[in-house]
Steps between C-alpha positions, in 0.01 A plus 500: 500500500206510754571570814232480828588631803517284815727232264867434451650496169803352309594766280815427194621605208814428304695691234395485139615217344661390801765759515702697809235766620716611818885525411676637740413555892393830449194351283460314760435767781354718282213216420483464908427928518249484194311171726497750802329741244223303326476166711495598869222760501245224363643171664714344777767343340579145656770396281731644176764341332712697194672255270727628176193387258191582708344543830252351755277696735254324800267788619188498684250728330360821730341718229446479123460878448622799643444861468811708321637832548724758334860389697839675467841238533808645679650675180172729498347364197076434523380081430197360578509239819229305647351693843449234831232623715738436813736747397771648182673227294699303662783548186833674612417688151195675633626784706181695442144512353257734306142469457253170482450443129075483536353153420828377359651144647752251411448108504786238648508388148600862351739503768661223425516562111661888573728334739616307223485713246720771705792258596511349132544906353771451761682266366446547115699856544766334688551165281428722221229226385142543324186226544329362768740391800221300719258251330202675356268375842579463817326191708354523811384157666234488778667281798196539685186437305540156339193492283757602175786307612521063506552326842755298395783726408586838500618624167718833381673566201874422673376174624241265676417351830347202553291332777296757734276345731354835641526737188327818651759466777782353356538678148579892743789258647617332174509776352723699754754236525490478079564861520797535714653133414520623078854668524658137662259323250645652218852454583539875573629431845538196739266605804242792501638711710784553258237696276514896582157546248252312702310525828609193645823715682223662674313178627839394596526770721820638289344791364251779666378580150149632498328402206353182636240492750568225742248580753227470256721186327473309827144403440535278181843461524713273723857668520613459837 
């Protein structure tokens, strides 16, 4: 994946093979902390969606790389989490921190890959299950900068759009509605709002959930 800052981004993957990657709610939530973790420091996130088989993020792209530091979670033990300049981690796991690691950073893409890497140990012990669990790379689509993507459609491995007149405006907006509208269009539930795992409660105004930033959202997004 590569990622520029000042860009939004589609960002999926689905389980190996097509199997369940989140079984139960608690995967579910647990996914949600770990995005807190390794998503928010790096991006605004504009839109998520978690289905059974695999998951869709919209984010807009603040910085590529950031600094780490020594860390220690609420049960005491030491990990290594990314250090904002504006302040400690924003993760309800870093209660305190040590000392700067000198010269040592961490890229949105590494971020990503521990993110996964963490929830899919997760789930192995509890399932009880060896092997990948998410597909061996993730995608990440520029909405923003055209120059990779066609005019005509806009294209993801779960389905395609057809027919943008405006691409560099239209695909941030596609893209949003794709996102939240996937639980109805896969016959997981009759309206959107019936789907607890996505951010579209929030839009709705049926949810104060704070993973989505809809002040910064409002400027390529029309939700009102």
């Amino acid at each position: 994946m590569q990622f520029e800052t000042g860009h939004i981004f589609h960002i999926y993957n689905r389980g190996n093979n097509r199997d369940t990657v989140f079984y139960c709610r608690k995967n579910y939530l647990f996914f949600l902390e770990k995005m807190k973790i390794y998503i928010q420091p790096y991006a605004d996130i504009f839109a998520w969606c978690l289905m059974p088989n695999h998951f869709h993020l919209m984010v807009y792209v603040n910085d590529i790389e950031l600094p780490i530091k020594k860390m220690i979670d609420k049960n005491g033990k030491e990990f290594v989490g990314v250090d904002k300049s504006a302040g400690p981690s924003s993760s309800s796991e870093a209660l305190a921190q040590s000392e700067s690691l000198a010269g040592a950073g961490r890229t949105f893409n590494n971020s990503i890959g521990i993110m996964l890497r963490s929830y899919t140990n997760a789930v192995q012990k509890q399932e009880n299950r060896v092997g990948s669990l998410f597909q061996r790379k993730t995608k990440a689509v520029c909405l923003t900068d055209i120059k990779g993507l066609s005019p005509s459609y806009f294209n993801t491995a779960f389905g395609t759009v057809f027919n943008l007149n405006l691409p560099e405006k239209d695909y941030p907006q596609v893209c949003f509605n794709y996102i939240h509208q996937n639980p109805v269009a896969a016959g997981l539930v009759k309206v959107a709002d019936d789907w607890e795992y996505s951010s579209y409660l929030d839009y709705a105004g049926l949810r104060s959930g704070t993973l989505v930033n809809k002040q910064s959202a409002q400027a390529y997004i029309n939700f009102g």
